[in-house]
C-alpha positions as CSV (number, residue, x, y, z in Angstrom):
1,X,0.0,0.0,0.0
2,X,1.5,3.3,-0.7
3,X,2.4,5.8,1.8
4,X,0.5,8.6,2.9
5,X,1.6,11.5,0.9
6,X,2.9,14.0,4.0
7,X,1.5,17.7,4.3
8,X,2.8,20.4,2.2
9,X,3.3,23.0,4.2
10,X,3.8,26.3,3.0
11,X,5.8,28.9,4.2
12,X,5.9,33.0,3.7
13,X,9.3,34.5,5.0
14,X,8.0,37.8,6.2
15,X,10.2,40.9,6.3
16,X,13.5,39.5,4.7
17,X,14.8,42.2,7.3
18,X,13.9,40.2,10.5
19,X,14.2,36.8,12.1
20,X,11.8,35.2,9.8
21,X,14.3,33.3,6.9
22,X,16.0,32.7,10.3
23,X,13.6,30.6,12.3
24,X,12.3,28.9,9.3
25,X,15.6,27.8,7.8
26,X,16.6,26.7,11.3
27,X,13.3,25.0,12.1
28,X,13.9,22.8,9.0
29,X,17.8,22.6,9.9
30,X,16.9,19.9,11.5
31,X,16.2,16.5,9.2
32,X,13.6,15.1,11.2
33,X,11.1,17.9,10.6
34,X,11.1,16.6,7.2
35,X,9.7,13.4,8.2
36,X,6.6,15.2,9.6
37,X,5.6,17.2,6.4
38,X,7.2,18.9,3.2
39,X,8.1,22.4,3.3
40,X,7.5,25.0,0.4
41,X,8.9,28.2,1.1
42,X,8.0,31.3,-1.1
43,X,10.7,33.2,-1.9
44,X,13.8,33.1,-4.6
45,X,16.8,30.4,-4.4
46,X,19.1,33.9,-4.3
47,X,17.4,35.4,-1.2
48,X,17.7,32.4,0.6
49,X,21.0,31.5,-0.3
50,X,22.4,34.7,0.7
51,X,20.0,34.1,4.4
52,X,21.7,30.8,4.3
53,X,25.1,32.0,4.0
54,X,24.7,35.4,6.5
55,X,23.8,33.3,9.1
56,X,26.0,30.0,8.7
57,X,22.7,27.8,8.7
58,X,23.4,24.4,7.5
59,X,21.1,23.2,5.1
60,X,20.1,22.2,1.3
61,X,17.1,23.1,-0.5
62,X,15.5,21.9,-4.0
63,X,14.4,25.3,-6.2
64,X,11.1,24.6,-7.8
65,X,8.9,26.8,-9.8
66,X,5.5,26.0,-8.5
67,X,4.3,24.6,-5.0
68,X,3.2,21.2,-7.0
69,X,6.8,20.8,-8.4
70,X,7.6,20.1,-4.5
71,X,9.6,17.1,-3.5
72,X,9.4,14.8,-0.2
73,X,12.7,14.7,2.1
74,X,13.5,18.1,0.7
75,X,13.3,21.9,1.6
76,X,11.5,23.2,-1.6
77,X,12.0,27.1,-2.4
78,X,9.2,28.2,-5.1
79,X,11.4,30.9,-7.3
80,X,8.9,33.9,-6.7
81,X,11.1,36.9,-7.8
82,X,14.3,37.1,-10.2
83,X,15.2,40.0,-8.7
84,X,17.9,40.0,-5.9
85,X,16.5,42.0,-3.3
86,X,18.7,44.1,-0.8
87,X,18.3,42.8,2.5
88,X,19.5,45.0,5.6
89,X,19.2,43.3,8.4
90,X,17.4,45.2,11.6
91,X,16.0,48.2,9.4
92,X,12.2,48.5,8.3
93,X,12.9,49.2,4.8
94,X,9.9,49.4,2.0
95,X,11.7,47.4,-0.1
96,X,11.7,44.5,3.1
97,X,8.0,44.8,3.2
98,X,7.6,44.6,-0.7
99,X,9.1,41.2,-1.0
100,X,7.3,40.5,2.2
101,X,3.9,40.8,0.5
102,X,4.8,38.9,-2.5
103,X,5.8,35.7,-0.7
104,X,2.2,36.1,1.2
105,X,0.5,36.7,-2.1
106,X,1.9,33.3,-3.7
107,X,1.6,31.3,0.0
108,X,-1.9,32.5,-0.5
109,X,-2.5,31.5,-3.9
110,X,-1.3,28.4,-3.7
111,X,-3.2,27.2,-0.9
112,X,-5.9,28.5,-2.5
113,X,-5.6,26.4,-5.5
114,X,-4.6,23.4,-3.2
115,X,-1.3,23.4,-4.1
116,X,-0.2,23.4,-0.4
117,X,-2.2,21.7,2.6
118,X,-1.3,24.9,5.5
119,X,0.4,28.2,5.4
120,X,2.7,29.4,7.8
121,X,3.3,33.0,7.7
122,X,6.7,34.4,9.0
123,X,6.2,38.0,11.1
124,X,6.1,41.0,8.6
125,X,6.0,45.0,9.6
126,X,2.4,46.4,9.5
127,X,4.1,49.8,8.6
128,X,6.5,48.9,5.6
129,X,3.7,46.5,4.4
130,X,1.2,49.2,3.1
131,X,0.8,49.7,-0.3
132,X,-1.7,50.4,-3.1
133,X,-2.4,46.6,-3.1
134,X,-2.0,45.8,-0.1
135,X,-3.7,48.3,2.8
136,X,-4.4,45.6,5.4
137,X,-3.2,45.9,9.1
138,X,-1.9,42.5,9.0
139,X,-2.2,38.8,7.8
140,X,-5.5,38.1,9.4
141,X,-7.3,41.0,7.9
142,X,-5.9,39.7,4.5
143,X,-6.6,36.3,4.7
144,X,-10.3,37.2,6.1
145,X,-10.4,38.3,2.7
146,X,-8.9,35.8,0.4
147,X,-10.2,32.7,2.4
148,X,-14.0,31.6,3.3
149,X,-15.1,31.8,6.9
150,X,-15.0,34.3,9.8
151,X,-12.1,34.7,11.4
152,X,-10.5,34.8,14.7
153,X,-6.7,35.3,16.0
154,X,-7.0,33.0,18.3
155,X,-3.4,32.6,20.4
156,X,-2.5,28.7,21.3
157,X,-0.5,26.5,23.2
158,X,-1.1,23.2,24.4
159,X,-2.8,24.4,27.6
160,X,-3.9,27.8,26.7
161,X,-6.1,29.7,24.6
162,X,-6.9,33.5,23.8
163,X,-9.2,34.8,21.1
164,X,-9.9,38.4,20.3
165,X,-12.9,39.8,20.0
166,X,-11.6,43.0,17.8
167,X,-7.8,42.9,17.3
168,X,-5.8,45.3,15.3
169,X,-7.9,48.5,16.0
170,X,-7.2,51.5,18.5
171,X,-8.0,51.1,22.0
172,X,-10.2,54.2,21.7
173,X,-12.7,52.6,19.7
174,X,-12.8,49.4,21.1
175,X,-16.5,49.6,22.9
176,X,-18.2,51.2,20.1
177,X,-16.7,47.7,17.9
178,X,-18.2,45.4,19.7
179,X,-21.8,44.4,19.6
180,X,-24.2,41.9,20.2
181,X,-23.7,40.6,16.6
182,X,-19.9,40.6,17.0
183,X,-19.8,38.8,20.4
184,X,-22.0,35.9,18.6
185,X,-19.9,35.4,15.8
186,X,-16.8,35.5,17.5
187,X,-17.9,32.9,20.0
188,X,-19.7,30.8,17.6
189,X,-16.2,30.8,15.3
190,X,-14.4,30.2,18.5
191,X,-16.6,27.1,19.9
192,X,-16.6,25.6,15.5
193,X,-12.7,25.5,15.9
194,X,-12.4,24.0,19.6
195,X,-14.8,21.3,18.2
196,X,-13.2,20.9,14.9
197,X,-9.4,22.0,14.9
198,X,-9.2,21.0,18.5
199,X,-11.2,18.0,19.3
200,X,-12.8,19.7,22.1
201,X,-16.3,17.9,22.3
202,X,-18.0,20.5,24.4
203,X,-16.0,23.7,24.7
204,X,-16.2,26.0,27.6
205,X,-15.3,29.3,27.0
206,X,-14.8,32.3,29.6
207,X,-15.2,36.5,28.1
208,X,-13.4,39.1,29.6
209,X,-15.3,42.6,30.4
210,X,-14.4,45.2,28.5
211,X,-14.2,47.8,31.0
212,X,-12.0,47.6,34.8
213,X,-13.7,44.8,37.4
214,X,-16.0,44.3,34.1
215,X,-17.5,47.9,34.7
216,X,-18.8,47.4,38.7
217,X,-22.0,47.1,38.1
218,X,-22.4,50.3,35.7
219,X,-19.7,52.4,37.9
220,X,-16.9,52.6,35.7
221,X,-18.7,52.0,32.1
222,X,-22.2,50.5,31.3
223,X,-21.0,48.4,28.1
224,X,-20.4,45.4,29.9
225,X,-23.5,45.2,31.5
226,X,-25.3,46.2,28.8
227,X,-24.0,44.5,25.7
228,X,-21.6,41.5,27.2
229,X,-24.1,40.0,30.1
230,X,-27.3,39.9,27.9
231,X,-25.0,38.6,25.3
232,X,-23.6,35.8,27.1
233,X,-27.5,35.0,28.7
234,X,-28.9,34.6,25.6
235,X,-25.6,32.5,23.9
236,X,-26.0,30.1,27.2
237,X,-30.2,29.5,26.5
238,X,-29.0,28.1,23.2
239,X,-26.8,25.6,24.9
240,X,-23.1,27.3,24.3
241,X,-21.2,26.8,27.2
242,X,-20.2,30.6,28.0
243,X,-19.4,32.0,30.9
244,X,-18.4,35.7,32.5
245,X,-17.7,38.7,31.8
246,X,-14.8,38.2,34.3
247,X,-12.7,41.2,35.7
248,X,-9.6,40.9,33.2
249,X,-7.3,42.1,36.1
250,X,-7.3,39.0,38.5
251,X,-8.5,36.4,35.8
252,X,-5.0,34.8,34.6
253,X,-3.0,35.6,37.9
254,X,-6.2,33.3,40.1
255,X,-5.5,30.8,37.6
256,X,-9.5,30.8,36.9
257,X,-8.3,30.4,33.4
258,X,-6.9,26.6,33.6
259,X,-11.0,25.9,34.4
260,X,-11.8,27.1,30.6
261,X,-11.0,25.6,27.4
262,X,-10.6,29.0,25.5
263,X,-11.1,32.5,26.8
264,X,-12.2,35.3,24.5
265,X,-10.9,39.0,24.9
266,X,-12.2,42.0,24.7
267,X,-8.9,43.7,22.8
268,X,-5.8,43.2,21.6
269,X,-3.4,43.8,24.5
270,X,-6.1,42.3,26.9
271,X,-5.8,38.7,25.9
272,X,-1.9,39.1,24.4
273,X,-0.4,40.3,27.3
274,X,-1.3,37.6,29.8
275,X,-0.6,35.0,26.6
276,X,2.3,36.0,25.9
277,X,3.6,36.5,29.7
278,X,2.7,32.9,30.2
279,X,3.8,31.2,26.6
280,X,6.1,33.5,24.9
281,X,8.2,31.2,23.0
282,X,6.4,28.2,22.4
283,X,2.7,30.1,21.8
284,X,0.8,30.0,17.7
285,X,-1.1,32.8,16.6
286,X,-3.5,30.5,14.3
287,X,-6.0,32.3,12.1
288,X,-9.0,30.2,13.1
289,X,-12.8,30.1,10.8
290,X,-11.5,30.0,8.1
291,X,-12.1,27.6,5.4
292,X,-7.8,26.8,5.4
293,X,-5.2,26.5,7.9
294,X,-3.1,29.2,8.7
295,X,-0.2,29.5,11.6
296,X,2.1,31.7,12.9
297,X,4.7,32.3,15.5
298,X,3.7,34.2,18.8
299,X,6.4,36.8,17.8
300,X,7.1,40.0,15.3
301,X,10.6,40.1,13.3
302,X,12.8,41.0,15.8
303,X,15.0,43.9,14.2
304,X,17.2,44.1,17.4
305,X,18.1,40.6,16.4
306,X,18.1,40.1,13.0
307,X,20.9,38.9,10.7
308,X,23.0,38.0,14.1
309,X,22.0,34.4,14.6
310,X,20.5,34.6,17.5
311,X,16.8,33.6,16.9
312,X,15.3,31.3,18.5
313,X,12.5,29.1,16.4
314,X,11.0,27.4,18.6
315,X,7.5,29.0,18.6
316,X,7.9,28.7,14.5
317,X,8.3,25.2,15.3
318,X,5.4,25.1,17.3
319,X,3.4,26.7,14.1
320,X,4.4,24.2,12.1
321,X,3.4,21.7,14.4
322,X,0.1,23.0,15.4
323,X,-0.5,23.6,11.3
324,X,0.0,19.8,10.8
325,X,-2.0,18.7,13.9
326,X,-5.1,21.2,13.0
327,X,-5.2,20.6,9.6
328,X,-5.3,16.3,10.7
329,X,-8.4,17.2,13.1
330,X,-9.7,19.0,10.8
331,X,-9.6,16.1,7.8
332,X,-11.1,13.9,10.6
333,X,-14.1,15.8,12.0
334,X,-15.2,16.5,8.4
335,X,-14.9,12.7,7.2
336,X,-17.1,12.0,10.5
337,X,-19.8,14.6,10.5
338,X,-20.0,14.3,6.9
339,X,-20.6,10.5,7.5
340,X,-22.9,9.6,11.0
341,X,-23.1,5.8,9.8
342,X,-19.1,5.5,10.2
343,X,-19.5,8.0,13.2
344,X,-21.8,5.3,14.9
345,X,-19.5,2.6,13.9
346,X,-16.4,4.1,15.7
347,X,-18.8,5.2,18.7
348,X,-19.9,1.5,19.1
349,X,-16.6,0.3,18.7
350,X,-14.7,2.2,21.5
């Protein structure tokens, strides 16, 4: 019987500035990561040859010109650009964040056209990024875009989960963002990918007030008493196991956290702060509703570090590993919901 044929898994290298070539080159430095999937990196042979050679990384890669050229056992580089772009290691230059796009664009495409299985995105600059074409705050807005579904950045590790309920807009108009509407969808995307990306049968999931000790009662804000409690009533009546608003201040450091399968957060610094305080290193940022798998590490390029060396890829590592893992529980769920006579077979025989 033949083998199964592993995961392609592509990768965009972000700002060719930072830490990104870095931690991907070294991630896959290491042979046995190719026994786990087939990496397709979107870039040029040149750039990463040069990346290669800057940073004394030990390794061989097979130049392709399309993702399904790609071979097993091998680090595959799809040629993307001729051009040999100058790379300047620590500096935000608009040339970096150029080249950044147009591996993202090509990831994209290909997993689009099926070409790859999951995308890992290396960390880009939201600044040096803007463009014409692209006017996006960051990958998630983009892929929102080019990919089916609703989405959520939902932050993992293997004991710990944070979603956002708005994410890359200012703090000032954060209250006004979210509504009634919002807080459904996001929770409905939320408890879809604990079931289905995460095998979680029935989810629990804990929200975080938006305003200081969830508002006290009206005291210090009425949004959360007035938008997130009725909110969370009425999700709960329907049978979604949702819980709060809890006071944001004491909810990590009590530990209430470990008693939830995912929590969602009101903002951006609200859930990243305590995720990152707890998991930096070895937490995903995974794009989560949409219709494709999409992973990332838990960190931005690192200028202060780049070109010296010292990255290290271990939460790139984890992306790749969550990518593979999701994209298996994924294939699984669909095959069994999408067929309840096999479903009950499997039931009756456990």
């Amino acid at each position: 019987m033949k083998e199964e044929q592993k995961i392609k898994l592509g990768i965009s290298i972000g700002d060719i500035n930072g830490i990104g070539c870095e931690v991907a080159l070294k991630t896959f430095e290491d042979p046995r990561m190719l026994e786990f999937c087939t990496p397709i990196i979107f870039a040029s042979n040149k750039t990463i040859s040069h990346q290669i050679k800057d940073l004394g990384i030990d390794i061989k890669f097979n130049g392709v010109r399309s993702a399904d050229q790609a071979l097993e056992g091998k680090v595959n580089i799809v040629n993307v650009w001729k051009e040999v772009p100058r790379i300047e290691y620590g500096k935000a230059t608009k040339e970096g964040g150029d080249f950044a796009i147009r591996s993202l664009k090509a990831a994209v495409a290909a997993l689009k056209e099926d070409k790859i299985d999951v995308l890992v995105t290396a960390p880009i600059n939201k600044n040096n990024i803007q463009s014409e074409d692209f006017k996006f705050p960051g990958h998630t807005d983009f892929l929102a875009q080019e990919l089916e579904g609703e989405s959520l950045m939902f932050m993992v590790t293997n004991s710990l989960r944070v979603g956002l309920l708005t994410d890359h807009i200012a703090v000032k108009d954060v209250a006004e963002a979210i509504t009634p509407k919002l807080i459904r969808n996001k929770v409905a995307t939320m408890e879809n990918s604990l079931k289905m990306d995460f095998g979680i049968r029935r989810p629990k999931i804990a929200l975080l007030g938006i305003n200081p000790h969830s508002g006290d009662n009206g005291t210090i804000g009425e949004e959360d008493d007035k938008i997130l409690k009725p909110t969370i009533s009425e999700l709960f009546d329907k049978g979604t196991l949702v819980y709060g608003p809890y006071s944001a201040d004491s909810f990590f450091g009590s530990d209430n956290h470990k008693n939830f399968d995912a929590i969602l957060a009101a903002y951006h610094d609200q859930g990243l702060i305590p995720f990152k305080t707890l998991s930096f290193g070895k937490g995903v940022n995974y794009t989560a509703g949409l219709k494709k798998v999409r992973t990332s590490p838990d960190h931005g390029t690192a200028y202060e570090i780049a070109g010296k060396g010292k990255a290290d890829e271990s939460s790139f590592k984890e992306a790749v590993f969550t990518a593979i893992q999701v994209f298996k529980n994924r294939k699984e769920y669909l095959e069994l919901t999408s067929n309840p006579l096999q479903k009950q077979k499997i039931k009756r025989s456990n």
